[in-house]
Biopython code that builds the backbone (N, CA, C, O; Angstrom):
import numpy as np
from Bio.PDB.StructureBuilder import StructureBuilder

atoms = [
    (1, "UNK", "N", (-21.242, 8.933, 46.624)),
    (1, "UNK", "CA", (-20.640, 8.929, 45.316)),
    (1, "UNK", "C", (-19.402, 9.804, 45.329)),
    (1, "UNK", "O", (-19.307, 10.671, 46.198)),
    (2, "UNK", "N", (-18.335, 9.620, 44.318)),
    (2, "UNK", "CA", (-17.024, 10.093, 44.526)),
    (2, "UNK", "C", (-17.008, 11.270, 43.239)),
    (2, "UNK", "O", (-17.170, 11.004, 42.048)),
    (3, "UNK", "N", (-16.807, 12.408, 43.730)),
    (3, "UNK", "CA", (-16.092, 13.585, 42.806)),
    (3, "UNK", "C", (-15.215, 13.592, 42.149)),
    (3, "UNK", "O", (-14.047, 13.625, 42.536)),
    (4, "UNK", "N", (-15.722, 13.555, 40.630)),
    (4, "UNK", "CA", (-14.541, 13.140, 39.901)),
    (4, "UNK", "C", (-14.172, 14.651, 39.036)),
    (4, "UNK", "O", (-14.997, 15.272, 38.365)),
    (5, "UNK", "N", (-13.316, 14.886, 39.159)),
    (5, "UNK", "CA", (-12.530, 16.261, 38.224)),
    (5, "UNK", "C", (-13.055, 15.519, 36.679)),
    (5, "UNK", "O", (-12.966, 14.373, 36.240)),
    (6, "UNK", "N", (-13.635, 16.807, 36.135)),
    (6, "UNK", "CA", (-13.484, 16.376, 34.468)),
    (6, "UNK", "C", (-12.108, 17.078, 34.389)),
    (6, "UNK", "O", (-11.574, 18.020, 34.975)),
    (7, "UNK", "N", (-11.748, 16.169, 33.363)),
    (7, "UNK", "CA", (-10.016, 16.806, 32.340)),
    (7, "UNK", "C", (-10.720, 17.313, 31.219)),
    (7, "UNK", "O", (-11.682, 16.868, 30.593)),
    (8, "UNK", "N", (-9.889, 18.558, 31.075)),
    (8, "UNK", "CA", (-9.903, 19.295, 29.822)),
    (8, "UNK", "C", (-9.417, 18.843, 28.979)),
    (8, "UNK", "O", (-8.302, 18.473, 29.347)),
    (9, "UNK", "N", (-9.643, 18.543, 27.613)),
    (9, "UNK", "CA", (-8.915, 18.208, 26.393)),
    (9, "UNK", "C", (-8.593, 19.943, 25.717)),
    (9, "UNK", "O", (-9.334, 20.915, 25.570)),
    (10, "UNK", "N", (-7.403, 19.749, 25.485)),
    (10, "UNK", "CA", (-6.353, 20.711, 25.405)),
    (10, "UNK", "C", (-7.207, 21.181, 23.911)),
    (10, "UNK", "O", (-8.329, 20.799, 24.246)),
    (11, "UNK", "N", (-7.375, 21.692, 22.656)),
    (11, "UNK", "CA", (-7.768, 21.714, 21.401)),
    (11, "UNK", "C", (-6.407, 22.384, 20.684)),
    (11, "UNK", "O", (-6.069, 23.537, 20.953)),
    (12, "UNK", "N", (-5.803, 21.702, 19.921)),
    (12, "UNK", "CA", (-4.434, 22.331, 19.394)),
    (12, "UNK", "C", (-5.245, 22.468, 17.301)),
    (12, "UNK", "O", (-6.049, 21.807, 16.644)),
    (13, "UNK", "N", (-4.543, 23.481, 17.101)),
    (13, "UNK", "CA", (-5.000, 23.506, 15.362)),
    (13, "UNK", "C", (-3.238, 23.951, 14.952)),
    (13, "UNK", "O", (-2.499, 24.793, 15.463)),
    (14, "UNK", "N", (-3.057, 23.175, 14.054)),
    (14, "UNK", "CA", (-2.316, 23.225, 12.818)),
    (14, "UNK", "C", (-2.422, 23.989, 11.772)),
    (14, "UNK", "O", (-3.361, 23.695, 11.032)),
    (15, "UNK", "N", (-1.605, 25.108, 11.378)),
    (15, "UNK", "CA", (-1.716, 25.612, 9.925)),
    (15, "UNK", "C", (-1.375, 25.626, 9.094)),
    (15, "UNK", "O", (-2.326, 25.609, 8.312)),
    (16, "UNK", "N", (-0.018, 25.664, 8.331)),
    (16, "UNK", "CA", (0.183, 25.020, 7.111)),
    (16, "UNK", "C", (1.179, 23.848, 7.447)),
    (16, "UNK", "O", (1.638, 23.132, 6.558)),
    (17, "UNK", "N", (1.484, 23.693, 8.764)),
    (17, "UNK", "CA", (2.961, 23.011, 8.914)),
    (17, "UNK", "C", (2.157, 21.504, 8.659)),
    (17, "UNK", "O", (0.937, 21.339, 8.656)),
    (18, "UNK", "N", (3.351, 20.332, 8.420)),
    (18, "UNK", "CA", (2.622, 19.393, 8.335)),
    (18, "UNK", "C", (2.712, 18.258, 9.874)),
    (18, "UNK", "O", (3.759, 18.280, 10.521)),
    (19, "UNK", "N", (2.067, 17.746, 10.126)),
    (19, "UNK", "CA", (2.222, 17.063, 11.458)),
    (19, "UNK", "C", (3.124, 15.703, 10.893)),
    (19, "UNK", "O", (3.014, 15.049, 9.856)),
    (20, "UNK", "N", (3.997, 15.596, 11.979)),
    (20, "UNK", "CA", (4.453, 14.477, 11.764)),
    (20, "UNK", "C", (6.121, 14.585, 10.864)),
    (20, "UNK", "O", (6.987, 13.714, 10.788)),
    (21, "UNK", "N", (6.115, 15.716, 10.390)),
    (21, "UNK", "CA", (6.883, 15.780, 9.324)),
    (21, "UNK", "C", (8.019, 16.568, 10.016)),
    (21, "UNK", "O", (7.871, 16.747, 11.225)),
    (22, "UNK", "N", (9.158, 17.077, 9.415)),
    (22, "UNK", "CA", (10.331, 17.485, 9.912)),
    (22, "UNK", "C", (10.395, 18.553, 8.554)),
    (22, "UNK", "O", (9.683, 18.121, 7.648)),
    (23, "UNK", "N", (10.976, 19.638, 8.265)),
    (23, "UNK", "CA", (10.912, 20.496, 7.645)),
    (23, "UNK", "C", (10.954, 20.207, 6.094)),
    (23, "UNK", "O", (10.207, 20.705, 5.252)),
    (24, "UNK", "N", (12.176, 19.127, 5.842)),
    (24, "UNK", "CA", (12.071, 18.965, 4.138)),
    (24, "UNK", "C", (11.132, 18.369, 3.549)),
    (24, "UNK", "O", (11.178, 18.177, 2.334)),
    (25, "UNK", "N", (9.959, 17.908, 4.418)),
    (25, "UNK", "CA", (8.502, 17.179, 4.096)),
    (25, "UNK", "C", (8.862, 15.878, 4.325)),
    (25, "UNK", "O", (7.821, 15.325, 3.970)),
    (26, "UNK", "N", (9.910, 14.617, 4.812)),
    (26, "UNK", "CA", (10.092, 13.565, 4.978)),
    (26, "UNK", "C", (9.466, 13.184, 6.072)),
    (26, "UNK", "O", (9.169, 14.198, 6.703)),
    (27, "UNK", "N", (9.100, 12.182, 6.640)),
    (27, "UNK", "CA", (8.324, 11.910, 7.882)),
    (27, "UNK", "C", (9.317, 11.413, 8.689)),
    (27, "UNK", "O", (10.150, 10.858, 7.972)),
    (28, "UNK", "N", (9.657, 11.348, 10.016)),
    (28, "UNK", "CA", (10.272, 10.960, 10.662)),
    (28, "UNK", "C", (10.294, 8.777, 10.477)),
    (28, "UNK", "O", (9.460, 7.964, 10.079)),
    (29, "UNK", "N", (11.499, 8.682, 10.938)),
    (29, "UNK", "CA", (11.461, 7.425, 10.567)),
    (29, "UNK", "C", (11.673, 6.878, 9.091)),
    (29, "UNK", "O", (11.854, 5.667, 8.961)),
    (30, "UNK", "N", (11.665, 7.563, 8.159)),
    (30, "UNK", "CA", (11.802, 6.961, 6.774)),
    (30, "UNK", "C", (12.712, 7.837, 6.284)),
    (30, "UNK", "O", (12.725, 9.055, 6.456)),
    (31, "UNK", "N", (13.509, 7.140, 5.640)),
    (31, "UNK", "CA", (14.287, 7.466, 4.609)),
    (31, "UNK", "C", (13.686, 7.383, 3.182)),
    (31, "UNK", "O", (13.033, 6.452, 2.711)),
    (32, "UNK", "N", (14.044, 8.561, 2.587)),
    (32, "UNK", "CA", (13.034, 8.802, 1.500)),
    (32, "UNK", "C", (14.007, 8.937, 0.079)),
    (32, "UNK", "O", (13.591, 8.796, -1.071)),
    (33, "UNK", "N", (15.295, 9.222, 0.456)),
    (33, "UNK", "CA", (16.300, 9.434, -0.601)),
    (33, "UNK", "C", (17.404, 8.128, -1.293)),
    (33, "UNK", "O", (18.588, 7.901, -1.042)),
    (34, "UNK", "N", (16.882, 7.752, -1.807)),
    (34, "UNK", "CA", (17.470, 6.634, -2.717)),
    (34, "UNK", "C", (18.470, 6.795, -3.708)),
    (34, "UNK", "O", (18.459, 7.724, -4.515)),
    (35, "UNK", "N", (19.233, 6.012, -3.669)),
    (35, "UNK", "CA", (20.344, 6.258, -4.830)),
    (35, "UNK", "C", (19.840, 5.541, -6.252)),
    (35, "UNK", "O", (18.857, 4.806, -6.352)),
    (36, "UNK", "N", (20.649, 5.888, -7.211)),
    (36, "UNK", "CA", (19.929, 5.202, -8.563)),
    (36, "UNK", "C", (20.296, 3.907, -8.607)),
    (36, "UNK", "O", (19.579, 3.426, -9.485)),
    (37, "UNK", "N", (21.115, 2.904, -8.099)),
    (37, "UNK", "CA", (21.118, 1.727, -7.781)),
    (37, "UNK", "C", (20.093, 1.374, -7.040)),
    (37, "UNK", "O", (19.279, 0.616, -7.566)),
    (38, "UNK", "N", (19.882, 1.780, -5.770)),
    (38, "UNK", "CA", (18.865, 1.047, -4.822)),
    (38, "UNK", "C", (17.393, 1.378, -5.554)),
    (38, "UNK", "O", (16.608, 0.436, -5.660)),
    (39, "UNK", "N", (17.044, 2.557, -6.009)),
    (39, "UNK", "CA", (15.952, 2.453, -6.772)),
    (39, "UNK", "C", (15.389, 1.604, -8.084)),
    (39, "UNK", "O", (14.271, 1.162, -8.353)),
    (40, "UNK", "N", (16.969, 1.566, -8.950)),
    (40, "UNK", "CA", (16.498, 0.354, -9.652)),
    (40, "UNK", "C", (16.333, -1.332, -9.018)),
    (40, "UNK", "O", (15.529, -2.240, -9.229)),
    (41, "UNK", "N", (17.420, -1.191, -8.244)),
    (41, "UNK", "CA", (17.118, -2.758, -7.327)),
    (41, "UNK", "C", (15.540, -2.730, -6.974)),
    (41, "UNK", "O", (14.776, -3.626, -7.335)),
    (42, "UNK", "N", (15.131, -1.576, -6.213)),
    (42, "UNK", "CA", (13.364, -1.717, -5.803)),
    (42, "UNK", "C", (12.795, -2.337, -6.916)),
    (42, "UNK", "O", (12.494, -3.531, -6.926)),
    (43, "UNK", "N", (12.548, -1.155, -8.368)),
    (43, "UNK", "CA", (11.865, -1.407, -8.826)),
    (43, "UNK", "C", (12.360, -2.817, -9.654)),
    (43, "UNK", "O", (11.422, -3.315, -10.276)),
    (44, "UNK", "N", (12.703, -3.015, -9.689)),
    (44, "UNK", "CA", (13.239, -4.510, -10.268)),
    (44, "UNK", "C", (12.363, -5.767, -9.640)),
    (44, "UNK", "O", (11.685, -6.470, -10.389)),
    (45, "UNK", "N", (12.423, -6.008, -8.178)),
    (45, "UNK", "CA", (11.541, -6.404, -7.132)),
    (45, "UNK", "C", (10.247, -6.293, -7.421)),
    (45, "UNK", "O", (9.738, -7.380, -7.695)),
    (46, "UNK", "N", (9.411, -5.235, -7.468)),
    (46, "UNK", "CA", (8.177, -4.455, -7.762)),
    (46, "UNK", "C", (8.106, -5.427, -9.183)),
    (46, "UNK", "O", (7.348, -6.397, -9.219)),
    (47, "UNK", "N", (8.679, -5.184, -9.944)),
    (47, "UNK", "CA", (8.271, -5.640, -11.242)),
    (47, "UNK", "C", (8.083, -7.266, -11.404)),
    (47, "UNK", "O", (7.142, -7.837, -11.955)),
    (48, "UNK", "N", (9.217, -7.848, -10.783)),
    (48, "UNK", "CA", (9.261, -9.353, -10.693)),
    (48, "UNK", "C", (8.279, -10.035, -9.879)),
    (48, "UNK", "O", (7.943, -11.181, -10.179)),
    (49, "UNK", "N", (7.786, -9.440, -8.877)),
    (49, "UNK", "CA", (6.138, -9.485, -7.829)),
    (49, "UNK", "C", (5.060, -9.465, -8.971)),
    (49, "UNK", "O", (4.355, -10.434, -9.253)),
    (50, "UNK", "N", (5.015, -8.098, -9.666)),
    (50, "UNK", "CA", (3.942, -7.773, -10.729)),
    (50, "UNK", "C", (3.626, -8.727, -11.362)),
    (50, "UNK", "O", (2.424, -8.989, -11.413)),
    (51, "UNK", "N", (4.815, -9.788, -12.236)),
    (51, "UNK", "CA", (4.907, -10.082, -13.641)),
    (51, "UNK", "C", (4.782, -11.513, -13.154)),
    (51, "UNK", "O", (4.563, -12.345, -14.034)),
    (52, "UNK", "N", (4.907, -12.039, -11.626)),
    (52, "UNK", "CA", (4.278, -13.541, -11.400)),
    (52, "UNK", "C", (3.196, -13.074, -11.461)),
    (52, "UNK", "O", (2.565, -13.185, -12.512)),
    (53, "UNK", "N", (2.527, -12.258, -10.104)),
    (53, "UNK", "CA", (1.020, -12.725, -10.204)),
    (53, "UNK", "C", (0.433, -12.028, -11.321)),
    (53, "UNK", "O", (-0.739, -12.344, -11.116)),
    (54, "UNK", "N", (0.403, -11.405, -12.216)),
    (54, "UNK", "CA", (-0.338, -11.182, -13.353)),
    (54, "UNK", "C", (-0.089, -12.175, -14.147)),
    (54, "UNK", "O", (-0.965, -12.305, -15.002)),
    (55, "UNK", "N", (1.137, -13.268, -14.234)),
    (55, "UNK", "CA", (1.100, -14.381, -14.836)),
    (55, "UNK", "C", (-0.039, -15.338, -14.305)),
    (55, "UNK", "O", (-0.789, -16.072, -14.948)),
    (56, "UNK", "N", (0.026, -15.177, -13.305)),
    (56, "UNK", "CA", (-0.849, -16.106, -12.645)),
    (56, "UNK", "C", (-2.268, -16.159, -13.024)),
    (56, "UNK", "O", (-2.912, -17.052, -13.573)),
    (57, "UNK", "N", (-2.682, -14.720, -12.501)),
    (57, "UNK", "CA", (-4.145, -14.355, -12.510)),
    (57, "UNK", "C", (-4.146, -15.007, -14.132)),
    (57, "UNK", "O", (-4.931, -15.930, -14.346)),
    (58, "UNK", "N", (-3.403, -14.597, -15.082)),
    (58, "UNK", "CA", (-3.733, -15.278, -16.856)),
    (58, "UNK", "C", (-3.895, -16.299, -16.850)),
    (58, "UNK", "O", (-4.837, -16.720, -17.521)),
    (59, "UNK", "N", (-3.078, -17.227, -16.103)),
    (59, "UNK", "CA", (-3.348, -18.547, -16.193)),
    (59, "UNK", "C", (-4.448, -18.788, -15.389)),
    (59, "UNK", "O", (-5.059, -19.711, -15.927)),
    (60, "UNK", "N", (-4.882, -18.524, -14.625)),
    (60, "UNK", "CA", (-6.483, -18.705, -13.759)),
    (60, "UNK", "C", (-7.336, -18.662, -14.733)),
    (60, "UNK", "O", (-8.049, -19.624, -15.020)),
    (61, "UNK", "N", (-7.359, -17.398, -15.425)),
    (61, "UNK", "CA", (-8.588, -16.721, -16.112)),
    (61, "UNK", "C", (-8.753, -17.601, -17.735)),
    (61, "UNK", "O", (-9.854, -17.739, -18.267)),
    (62, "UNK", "N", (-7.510, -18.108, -18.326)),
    (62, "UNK", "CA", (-7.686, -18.994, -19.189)),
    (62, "UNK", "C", (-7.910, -20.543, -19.165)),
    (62, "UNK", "O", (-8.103, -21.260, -20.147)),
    (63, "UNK", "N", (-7.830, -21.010, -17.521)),
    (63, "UNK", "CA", (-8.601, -22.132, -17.123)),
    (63, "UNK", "C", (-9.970, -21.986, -16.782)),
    (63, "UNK", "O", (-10.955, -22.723, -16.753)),
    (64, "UNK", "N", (-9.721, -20.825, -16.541)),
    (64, "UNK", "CA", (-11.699, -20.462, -16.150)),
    (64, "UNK", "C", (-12.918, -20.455, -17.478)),
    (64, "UNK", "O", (-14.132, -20.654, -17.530)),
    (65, "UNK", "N", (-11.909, -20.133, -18.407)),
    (65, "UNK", "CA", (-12.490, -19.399, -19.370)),
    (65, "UNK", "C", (-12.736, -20.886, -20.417)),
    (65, "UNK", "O", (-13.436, -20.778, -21.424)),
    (66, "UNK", "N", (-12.096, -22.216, -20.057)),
    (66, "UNK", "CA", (-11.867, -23.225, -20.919)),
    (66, "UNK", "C", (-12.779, -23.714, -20.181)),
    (66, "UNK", "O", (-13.924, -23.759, -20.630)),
    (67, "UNK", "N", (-12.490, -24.202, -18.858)),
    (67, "UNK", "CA", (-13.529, -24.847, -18.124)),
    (67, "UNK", "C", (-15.086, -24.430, -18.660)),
    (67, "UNK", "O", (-15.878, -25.244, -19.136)),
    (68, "UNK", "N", (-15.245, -23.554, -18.549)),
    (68, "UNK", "CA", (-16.912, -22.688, -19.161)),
    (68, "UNK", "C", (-17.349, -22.992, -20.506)),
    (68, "UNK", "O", (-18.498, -22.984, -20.949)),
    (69, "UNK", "N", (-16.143, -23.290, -21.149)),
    (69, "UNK", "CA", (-16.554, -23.354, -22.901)),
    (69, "UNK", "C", (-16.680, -24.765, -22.650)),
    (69, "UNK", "O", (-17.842, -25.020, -22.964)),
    (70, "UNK", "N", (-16.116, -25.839, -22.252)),
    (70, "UNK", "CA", (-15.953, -27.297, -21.982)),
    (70, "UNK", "C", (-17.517, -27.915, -21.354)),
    (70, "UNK", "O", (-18.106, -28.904, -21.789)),
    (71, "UNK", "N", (-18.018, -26.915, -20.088)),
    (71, "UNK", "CA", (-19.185, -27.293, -19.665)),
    (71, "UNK", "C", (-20.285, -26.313, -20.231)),
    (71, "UNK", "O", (-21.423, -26.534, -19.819)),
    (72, "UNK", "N", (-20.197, -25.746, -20.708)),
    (72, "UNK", "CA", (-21.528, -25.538, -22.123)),
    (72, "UNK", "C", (-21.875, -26.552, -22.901)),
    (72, "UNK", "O", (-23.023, -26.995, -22.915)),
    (73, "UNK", "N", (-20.557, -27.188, -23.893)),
    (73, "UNK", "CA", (-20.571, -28.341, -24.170)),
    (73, "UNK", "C", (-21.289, -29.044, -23.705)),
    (73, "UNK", "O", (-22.368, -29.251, -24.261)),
    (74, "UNK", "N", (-20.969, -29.645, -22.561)),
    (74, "UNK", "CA", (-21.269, -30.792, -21.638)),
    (74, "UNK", "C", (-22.940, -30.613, -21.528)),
    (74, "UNK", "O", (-23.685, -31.516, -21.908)),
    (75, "UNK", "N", (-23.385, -29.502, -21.035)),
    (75, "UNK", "CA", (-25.046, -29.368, -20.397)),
    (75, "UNK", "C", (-24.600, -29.541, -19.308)),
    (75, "UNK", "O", (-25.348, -29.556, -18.330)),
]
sb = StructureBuilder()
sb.init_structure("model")
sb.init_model(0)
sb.init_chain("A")
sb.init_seg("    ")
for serial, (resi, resn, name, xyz) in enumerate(atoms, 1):
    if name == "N":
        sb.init_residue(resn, " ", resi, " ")
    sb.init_atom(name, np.array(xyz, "f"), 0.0, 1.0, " ", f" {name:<3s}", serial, name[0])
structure = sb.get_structure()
């Protein structure tokens, strides 16, 4: 049988700093600072996503809700 070295796992602890992060709290990779144009463009987006499918789901839920009253009716 062959001698295998165990590896040490190193144990590192963190204290208040945050991992991942770069000093002003932003995470690497993202841009976090938006201008007041591009933020209203987002939320504009956000809202127009929202306001189909919650249209939607209404219109589901008031075919659901007809269908049910229709087959009570029925038996």
């Amino acid at each position: 049988m062959a001698n295998f070295d165990k590896q040490q796992d190193a144990h590192v602890e963190y204290g208040d700093e945050k991992v991942g992060s770069d000093s002003n709290g932003s995470q690497e990779g993202f841009h976090t600072d938006f201008t007041p144009a591009e933020q209203k463009k987002i939320l504009h987006r956000i809202d127009r996503r929202l306001v189909i499918m919650v249209g939607l789901m209404y219109c589901v839920s008031l075919m659901d809700r007809t269908n049910l009253s229709a087959a009570a009716i029925a038996g």
